[in-house]
C-alpha positions in Angstrom: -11.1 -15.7 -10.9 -13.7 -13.9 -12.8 -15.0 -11.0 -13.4 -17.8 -8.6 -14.5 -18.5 -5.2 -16.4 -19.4 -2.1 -13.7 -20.8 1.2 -14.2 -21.6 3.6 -12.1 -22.3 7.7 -12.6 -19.5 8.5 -14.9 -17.0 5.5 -13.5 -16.6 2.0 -15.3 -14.6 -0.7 -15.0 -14.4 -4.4 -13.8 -15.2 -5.9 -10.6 -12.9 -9.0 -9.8 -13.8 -11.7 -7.5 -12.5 -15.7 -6.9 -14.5 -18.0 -8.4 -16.2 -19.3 -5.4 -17.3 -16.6 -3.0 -15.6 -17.0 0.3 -15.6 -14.5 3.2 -12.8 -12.8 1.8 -14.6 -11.8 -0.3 -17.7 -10.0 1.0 -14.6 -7.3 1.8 -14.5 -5.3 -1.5 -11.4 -3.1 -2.1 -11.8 0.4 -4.7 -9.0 1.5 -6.6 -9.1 4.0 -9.3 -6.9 6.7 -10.1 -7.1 10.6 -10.6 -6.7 10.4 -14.2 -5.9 7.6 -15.6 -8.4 4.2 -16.5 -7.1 1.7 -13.5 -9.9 -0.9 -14.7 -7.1 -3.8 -15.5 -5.0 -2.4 -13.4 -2.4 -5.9 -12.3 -2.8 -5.2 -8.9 -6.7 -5.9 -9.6 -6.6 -9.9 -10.4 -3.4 -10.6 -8.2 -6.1 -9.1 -4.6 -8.8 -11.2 -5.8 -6.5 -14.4 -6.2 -5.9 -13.5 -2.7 -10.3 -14.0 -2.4 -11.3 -10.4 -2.6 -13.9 -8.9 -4.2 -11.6 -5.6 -6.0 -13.4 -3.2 -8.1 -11.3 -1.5 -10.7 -12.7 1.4 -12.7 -11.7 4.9 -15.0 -13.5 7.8 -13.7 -15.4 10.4 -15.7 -13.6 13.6 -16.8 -13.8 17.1 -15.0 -12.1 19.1 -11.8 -11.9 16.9 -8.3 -15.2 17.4 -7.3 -16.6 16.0 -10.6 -14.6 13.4 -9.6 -16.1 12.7 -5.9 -19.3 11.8 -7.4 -18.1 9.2 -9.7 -16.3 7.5 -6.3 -19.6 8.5 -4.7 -21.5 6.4 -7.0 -19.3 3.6 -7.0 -19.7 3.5 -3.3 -23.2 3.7 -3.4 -22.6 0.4 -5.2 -21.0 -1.4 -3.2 -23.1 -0.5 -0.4 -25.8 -1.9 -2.3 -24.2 -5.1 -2.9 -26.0 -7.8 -0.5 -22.3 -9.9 -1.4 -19.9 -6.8 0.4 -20.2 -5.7 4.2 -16.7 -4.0 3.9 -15.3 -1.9 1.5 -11.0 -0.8 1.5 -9.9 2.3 -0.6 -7.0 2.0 -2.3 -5.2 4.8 -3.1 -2.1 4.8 -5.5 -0.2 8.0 -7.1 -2.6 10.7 -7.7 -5.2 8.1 -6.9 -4.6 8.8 -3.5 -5.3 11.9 -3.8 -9.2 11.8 -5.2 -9.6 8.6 -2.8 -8.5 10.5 0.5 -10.3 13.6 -0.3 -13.7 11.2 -0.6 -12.4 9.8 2.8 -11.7 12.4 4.5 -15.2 14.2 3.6 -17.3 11.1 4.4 -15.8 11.3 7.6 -16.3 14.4 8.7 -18.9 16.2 6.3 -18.1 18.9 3.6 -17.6 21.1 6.4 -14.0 20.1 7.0 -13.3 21.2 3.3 -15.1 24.9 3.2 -13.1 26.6 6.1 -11.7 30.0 4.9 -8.3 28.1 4.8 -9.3 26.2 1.7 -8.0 27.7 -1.8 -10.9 26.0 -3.3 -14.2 25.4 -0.9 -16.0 22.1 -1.9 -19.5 21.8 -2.5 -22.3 21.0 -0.5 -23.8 18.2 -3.0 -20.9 16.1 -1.4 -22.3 16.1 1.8 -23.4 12.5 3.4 -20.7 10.3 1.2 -21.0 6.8 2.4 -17.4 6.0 4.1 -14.6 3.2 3.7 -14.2 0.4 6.5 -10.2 1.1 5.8 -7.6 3.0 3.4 -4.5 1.6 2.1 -2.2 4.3 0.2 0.3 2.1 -1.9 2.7 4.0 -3.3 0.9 7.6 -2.9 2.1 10.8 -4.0 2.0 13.7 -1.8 -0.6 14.7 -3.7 -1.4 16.4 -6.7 -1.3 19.8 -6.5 1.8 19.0 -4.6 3.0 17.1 -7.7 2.1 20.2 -10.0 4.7 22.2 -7.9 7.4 19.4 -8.3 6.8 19.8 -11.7 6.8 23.5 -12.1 9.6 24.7 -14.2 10.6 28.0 -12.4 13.0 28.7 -15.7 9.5 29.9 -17.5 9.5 33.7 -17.6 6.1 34.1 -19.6 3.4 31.7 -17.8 1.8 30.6 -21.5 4.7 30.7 -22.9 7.4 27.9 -23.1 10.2 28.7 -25.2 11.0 31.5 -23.4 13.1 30.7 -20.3 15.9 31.7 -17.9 19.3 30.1 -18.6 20.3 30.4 -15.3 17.3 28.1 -14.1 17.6 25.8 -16.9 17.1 22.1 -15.3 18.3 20.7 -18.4 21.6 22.6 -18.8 25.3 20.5 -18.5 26.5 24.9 -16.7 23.8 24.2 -13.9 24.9 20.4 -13.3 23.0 18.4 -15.7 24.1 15.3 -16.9 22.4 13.2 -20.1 24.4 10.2 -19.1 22.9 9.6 -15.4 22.9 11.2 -12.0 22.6 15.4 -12.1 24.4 16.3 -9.3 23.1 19.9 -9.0 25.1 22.1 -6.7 23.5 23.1 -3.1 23.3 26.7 -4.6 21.6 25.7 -7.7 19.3 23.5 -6.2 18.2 26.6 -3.9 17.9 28.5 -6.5 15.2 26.4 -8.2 13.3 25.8 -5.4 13.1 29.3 -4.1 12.0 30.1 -7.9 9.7 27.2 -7.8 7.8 29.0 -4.7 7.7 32.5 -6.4 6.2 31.2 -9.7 3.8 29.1 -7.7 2.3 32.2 -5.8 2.5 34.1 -9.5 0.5 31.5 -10.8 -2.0 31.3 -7.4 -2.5 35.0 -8.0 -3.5 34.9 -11.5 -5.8 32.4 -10.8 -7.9 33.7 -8.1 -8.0 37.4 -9.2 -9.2 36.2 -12.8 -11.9 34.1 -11.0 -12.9 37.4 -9.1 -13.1 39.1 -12.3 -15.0 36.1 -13.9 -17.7 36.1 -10.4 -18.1 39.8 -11.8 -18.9 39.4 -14.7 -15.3 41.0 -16.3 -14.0 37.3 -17.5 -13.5 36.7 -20.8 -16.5 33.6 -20.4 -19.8 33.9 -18.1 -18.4 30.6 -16.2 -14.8 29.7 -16.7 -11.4 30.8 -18.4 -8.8 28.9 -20.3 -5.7 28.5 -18.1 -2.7 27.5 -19.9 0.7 26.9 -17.5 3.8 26.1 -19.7 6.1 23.7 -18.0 3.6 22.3 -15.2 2.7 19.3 -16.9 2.6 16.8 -13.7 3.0 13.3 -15.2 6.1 11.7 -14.5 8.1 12.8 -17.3 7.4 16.6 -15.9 8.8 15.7 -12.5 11.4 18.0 -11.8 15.0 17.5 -10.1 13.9 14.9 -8.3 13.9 12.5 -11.3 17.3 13.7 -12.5 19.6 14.1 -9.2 18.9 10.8 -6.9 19.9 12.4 -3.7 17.3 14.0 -3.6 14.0 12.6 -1.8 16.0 9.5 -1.3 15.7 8.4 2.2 13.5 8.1 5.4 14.3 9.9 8.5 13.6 7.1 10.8 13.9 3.4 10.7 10.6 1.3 9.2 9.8 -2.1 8.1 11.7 -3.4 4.8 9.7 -6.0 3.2 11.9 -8.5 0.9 11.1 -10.9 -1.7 10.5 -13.9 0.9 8.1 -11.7 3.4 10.9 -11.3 5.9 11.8 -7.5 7.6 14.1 -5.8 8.8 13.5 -2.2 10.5 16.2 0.1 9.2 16.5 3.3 7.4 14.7 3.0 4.1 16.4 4.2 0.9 15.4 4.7 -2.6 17.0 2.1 -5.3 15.8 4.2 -8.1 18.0 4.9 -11.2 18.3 8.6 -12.6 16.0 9.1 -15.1 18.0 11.9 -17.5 15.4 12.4 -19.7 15.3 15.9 -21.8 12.7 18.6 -20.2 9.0 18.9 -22.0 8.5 22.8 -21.4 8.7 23.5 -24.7 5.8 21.5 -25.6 1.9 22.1 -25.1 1.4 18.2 -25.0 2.4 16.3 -22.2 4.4 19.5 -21.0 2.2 22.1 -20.4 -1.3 22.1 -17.8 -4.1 22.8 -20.2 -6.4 23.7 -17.7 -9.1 26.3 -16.5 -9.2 29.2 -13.9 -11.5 27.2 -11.8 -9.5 24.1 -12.6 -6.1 25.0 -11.3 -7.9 26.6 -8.0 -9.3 23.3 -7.5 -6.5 20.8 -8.3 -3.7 22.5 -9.0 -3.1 25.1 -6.5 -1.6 24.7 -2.9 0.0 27.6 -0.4 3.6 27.6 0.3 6.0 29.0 2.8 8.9 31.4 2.1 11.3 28.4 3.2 9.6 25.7 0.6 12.1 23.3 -0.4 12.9 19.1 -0.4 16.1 17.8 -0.1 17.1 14.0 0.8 14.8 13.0 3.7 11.8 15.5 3.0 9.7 18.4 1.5 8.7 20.8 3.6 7.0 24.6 3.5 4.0 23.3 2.5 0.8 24.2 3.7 -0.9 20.8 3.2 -3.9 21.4 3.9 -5.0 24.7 1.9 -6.3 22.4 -0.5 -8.1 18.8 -0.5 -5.9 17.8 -3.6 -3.1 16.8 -1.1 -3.1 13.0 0.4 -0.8 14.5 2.7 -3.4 17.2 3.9 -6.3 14.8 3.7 -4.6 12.2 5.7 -5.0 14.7 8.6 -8.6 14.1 9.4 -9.1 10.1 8.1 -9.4 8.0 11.1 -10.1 4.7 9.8 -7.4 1.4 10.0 -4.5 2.6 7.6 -1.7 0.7 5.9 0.8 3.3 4.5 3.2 1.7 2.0 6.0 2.8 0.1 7.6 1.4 -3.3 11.5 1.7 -3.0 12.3 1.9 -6.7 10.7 5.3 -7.1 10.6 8.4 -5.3 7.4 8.6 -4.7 7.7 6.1 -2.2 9.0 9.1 1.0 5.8 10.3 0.2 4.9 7.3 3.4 6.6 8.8 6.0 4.7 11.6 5.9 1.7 10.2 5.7 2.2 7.8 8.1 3.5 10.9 10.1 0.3 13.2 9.5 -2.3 10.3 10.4 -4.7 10.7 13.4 -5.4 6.8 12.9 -5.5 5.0 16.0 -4.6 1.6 13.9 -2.0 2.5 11.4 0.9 0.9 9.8 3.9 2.1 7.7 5.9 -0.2 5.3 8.3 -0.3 2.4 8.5 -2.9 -0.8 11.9 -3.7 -1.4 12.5 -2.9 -5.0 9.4 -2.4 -6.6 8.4 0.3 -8.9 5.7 3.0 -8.5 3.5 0.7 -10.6 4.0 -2.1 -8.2 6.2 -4.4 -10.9 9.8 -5.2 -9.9 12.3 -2.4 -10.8 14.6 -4.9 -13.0 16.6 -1.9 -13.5 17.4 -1.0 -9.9 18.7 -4.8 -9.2 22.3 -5.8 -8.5 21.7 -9.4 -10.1 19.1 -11.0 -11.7 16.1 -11.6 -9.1 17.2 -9.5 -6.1 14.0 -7.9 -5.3 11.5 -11.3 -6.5 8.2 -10.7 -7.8 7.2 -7.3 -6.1 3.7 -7.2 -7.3 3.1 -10.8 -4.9 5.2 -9.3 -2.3 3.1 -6.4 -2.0 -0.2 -8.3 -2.8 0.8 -10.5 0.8 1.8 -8.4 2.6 -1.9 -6.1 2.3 -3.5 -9.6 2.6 -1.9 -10.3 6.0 -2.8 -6.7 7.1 -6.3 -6.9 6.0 -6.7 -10.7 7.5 -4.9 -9.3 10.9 -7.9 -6.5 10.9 -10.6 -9.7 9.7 -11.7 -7.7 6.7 
């Protein structure tokens, strides 16, 4: 295997390819991530010891759109590569969700994201985006303004301010069913509770944001172009996830039966649960770092911010009252209106994982396919942690790494 240094517009990374070209490998697959640098990313090597050609990059900084035109120029790339004729997204976590708003707008045209539905409407300078031969979402979230309301902590009473919260909403308390020593197992009333505040303080926070961007179009802001937005307790990182990560029961199973993939390749269709372990880790709303979204007016509008119904909630097989496509930072809104061959996969060691039923669920694709990897984590590595005995669940990253290799040879990418 080798590979070699790539820039393009504000993205960099490394391009990995087999030693000897083969025609594997004029099929080139993108990954990158919302946020963070996916350049050696393990997943990388392990697809081009399979013979593709898999470029790996970090994106510039800035809002979603600024981050369009860094996939945009790595497309352009690849087009003008005379070595690729096909080119695979590959969309993981929040990656999914900057890689399925390119696909969906390179589709259809920036028309489908400017209705007078959208929270945010994108700009016109994406318009004519070169688009992918295929999408594979591994692991997705549902996306991440999604993920920012997961995260909220509806306990806040003061937006900025995160040492000032409600008791009675308190994730983190042993009186509302926390416990520091493994599964929270929150009662039904508590848990509707929190979710009903998680919907108020979300429309609080929608509110804020677009009247102070009227005030800022006016010329009433406190800046000509922009204001500091500061949201205590909606850091999205894992860490931030809320409830979810603490009480297992919740987002922990599909609804239907789907393909299992085990160690050796074999399947079985059945009812897919999570193997995750309870992560009881202390709550970060107290902290600006890590805890907090440090953001702007026109950032949160843009990535943060999605419309919920009165009846928003999630329990063990779903999340549902969300309008997901108000914004185009939801995979599971974007999904919608991307027609192009689709494998959906799922990592059973995390939550994140249900997030494949639904996208599966919301695809228009003619040639789609849903699967779960037994036991691997949402970085792709074997959950150790989640096994019964040593070696349960195999090497997941190879598992995974097959099983898109069969689907992309079954398609003759």
């Amino acid at each position: 295997m080798q590979r070699e240094y790539v820039r393009a517009g504000g993205a960099s990374g490394y391009l990995y390819r087999p030693a000897a070209a083969n025609p594997k490998s004029r099929t080139a697959i993108l990954i990158m991530h919302y946020a963070m640098d996916y350049s050696e990313l393990p997943i990388c090597s392990v697809m081009a010891k399979h013979g593709y050609s898999v470029l790996c990059v970090a994106n510039g900084s800035g809002t979603l759109d600024d981050k369009l035109v860094d996939v945009y120029a790595v497309m352009r790339y690849l087009r003008q590569r005379d070595d690729i004729d096909k080119i695979i997204l590959w969309g993981h976590s929040g990656g999914a969700t900057l890689l399925s708003a390119y696909q969906m707008i390179a589709e259809n045209g920036v028309q489908v994201c400017q209705g007078a539905d959208k929270i945010h409407r994108c700009p016109d300078y994406l318009n004519g985006m070169p688009k992918a031969d295929g999408v594979i979402w591994a692991d997705s979230n549902w996306g991440n303004a999604t993920m920012t309301v997961l995260s909220l902590d509806p306990a806040v009473k003061q937006q900025n301010n995160g040492l000032n919260i409600q008791p009675k909403l308190n994730l983190y308390s042993a009186a509302n069913g926390f416990n520091s020593q493994g599964n929270s197992n929150y009662s039904p009333d508590f848990i509707r509770r929190f979710q009903h505040a998680v919907a108020q303080r979300n429309q609080t926070l929608l509110n804020e944001a677009q009247n102070r961007l009227k005030r800022i179009e006016a010329g009433k802001g406190a800046f000509s172009d922009d204001e500091p937005f500061v949201v205590a307790g909606a850091g999205s990182v894992g860490p931030n996830n809320k409830m979810i990560v603490q009480d297992n029961r919740l987002l922990s199973r599909t609804r239907q039966a789907w393909p299992l993939v085990h160690p050796d390749g074999s399947e079985t269709v059945q009812i897919i649960h999570s193997v995750r372990q309870p992560k009881a880790m202390s709550g970060l709303t107290a902290r600006l770092e890590m805890g907090a979204s440090d953001t702007t007016v026109r950032g949160w509008l843009t990535d943060n911010a999605i419309r919920l119904q009165p009846d928003f909630r999630y329990d063990g097989c779903g999340v549902y009252g969300v309008e997901w496509t108000s914004t185009y930072a939801s995979t599971a809104g974007n999904v919608t209106q991307i027609r192009v061959p689709s494998l959906i996969l799922g990592m059973t060691g995390n939550y994140e994982f249900l997030a494949a039923e639904l996208l599966y669920n919301q695809s228009p694709a003619g040639d789609k396919q849903l699967a779960f990897i037994e036991g691997a984590s949402h970085m792709y590595d074997t959950c150790t942690a989640c096994e019964s005995y040593a070696g349960q669940y195999g090497n997941t990253l190879n598992t995974l790494a097959a099983y898109a290799d069969k689907w992309l040879q079954q398609r003759k990418f």
